[in-house]
N, C-alpha and C positions, 0 to 999 in steps of 0.2 A: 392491454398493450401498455398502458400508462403503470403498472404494477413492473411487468417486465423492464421497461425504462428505467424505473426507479432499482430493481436489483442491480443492473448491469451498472450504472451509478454509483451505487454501492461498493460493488465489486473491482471497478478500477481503485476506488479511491482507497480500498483495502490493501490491493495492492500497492499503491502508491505506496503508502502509509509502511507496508511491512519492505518495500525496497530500500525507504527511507531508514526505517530501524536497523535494516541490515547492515546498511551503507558506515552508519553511526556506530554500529558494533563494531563491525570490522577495522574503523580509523580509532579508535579507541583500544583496539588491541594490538591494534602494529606499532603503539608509541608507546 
């Protein structure tokens, strides 16, 4: 259970992370 916890954990913060690079790409190509 505590392994599962720690993916999912993981797994938002991944995402975070890759919305955020997105975010930075995209405002970096529009100017």
């Amino acid at each position: 259970m505590e392994t599962y916890d720690k993916l999912e954990t993981i797994k938002r913060i991944l995402i975070v992370a890759l919305a955020m690079t997105v975010w930075v790409y995209f405002k970096l190509c529009a100017e």
